[in-house]
C-alpha positions as CSV (number, residue, x, y, z in Angstrom):
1,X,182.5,116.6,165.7
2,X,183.6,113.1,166.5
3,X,185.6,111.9,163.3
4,X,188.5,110.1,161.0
5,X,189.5,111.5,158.1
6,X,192.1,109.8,155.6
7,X,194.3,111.1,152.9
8,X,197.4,110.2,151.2
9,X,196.4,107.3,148.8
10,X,197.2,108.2,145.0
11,X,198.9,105.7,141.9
12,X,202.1,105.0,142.4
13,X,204.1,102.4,140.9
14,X,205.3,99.0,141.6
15,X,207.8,99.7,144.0
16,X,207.3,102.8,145.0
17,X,206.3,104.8,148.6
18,X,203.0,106.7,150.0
19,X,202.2,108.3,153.3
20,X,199.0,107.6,154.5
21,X,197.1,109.6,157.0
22,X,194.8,109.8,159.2
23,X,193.6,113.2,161.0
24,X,191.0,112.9,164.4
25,X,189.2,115.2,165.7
26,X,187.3,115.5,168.5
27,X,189.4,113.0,170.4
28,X,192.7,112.1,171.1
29,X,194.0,109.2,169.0
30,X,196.4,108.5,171.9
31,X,193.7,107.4,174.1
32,X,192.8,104.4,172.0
33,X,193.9,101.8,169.7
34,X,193.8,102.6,166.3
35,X,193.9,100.6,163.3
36,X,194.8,100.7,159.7
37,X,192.6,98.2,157.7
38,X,192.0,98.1,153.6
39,X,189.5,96.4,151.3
40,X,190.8,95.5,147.6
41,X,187.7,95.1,144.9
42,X,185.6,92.5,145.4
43,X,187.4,90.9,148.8
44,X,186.5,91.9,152.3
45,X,188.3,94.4,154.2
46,X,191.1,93.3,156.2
47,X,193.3,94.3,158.9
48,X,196.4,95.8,158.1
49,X,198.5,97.1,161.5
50,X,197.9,98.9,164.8
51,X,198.5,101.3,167.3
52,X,198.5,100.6,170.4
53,X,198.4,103.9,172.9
54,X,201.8,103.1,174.4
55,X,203.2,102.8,171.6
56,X,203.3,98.7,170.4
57,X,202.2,98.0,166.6
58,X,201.5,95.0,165.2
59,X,201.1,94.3,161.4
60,X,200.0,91.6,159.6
61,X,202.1,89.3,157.7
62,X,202.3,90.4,154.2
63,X,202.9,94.3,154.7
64,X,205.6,93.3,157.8
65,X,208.7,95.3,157.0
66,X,207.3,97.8,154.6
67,X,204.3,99.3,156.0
68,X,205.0,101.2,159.1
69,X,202.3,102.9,161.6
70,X,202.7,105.7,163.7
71,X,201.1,109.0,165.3
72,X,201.9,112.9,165.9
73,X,200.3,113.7,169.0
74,X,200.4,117.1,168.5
75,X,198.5,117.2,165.3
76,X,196.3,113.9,166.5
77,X,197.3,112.2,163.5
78,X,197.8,108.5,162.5
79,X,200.0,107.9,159.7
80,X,200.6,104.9,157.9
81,X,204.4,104.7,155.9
82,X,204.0,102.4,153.0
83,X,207.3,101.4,151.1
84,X,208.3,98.8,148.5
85,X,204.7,98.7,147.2
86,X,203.1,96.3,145.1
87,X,200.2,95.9,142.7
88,X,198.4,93.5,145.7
89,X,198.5,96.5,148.2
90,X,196.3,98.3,145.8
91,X,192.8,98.9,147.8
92,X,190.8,101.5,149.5
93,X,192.6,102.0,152.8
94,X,190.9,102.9,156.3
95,X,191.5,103.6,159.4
96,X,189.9,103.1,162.8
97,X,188.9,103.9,166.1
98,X,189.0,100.4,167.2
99,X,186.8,100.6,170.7
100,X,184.4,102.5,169.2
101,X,184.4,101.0,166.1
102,X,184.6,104.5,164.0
103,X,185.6,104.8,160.4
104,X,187.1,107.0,158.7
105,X,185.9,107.5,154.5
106,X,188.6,105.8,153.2
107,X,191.2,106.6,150.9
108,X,192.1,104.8,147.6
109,X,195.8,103.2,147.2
110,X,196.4,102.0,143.5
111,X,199.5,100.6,142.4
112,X,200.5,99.7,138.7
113,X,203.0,97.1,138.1
C-alpha cells in the first residue's frame, strides 16, 4: 500500500524541540521530492521545507535556522527537526509526496507560550 504516515507532533513549550516524522511505504522517498507543509486553525496550509532527492532543502523564511529536514533511507523515513519553537509553529503538520501529490494524515504540533 502506497502511503505517508506522520508522527512526532505533541505540546511542547515555547522554546522547546520535536522530531517530526514521516514513514513511506510502498515507495522510496529518495526517488522524489518530498515536502513538509502545516496548516494552523482557520489559515490555509502552507509550505514549510523540502527534500530534494540529492539531497538540497529549502525552507521557508520563518522556520530558516530552526527547522531542519532530512531522510533515513534505510528506514524510508522523512523527518522533520524542529528547534527553538514558538506558539506560531503550532498547527497540524504534513508531509508530502510532491509529484504525486500524496498526503500523509497529519500530525498535530501545539506549542504553549
Amino acid at each position: 500500500q502506497v502511503q505517508l504516515v506522520e508522527s512526532g507532533g505533541d505540546l511542547v513549550q515555547s522554546g522547546g524541540s520535536l522530531r517530526l516524522t514521516c514513514e513511506g511505504s510502498g515507495f522510496p522517498i529518495s526517488d522524489v521530492i518530498m515536502t513538509w507543509h502545516r496548516q494552523a486553525p482557520g489559515k490555509a496550509r502552507e509550505w514549510v521545507a523540502t527534500l530534494a532527492p540529492g539531497g538540497a532543502t529549502f525552507y521557508t523564511d520563518s522556520v530558516k535556522g530552526r527547522f531542519t529536514v532530512s531522510r533515513d533511507d534505510s528506514k524510508n523515513t522523512l523527518y522533520l527537526e524542529m528547534n527553538n519553537l514558538e506558539p506560531e509553529d503550532t498547527a497540524v503538520y504534513y508531509c508530502q509526496d510532491f509529484e504525486s501529490s500524496m498526503w500523509g494524515q497529519g500530525t498535530q504540533v501545539t506549542v504553549s507560550s
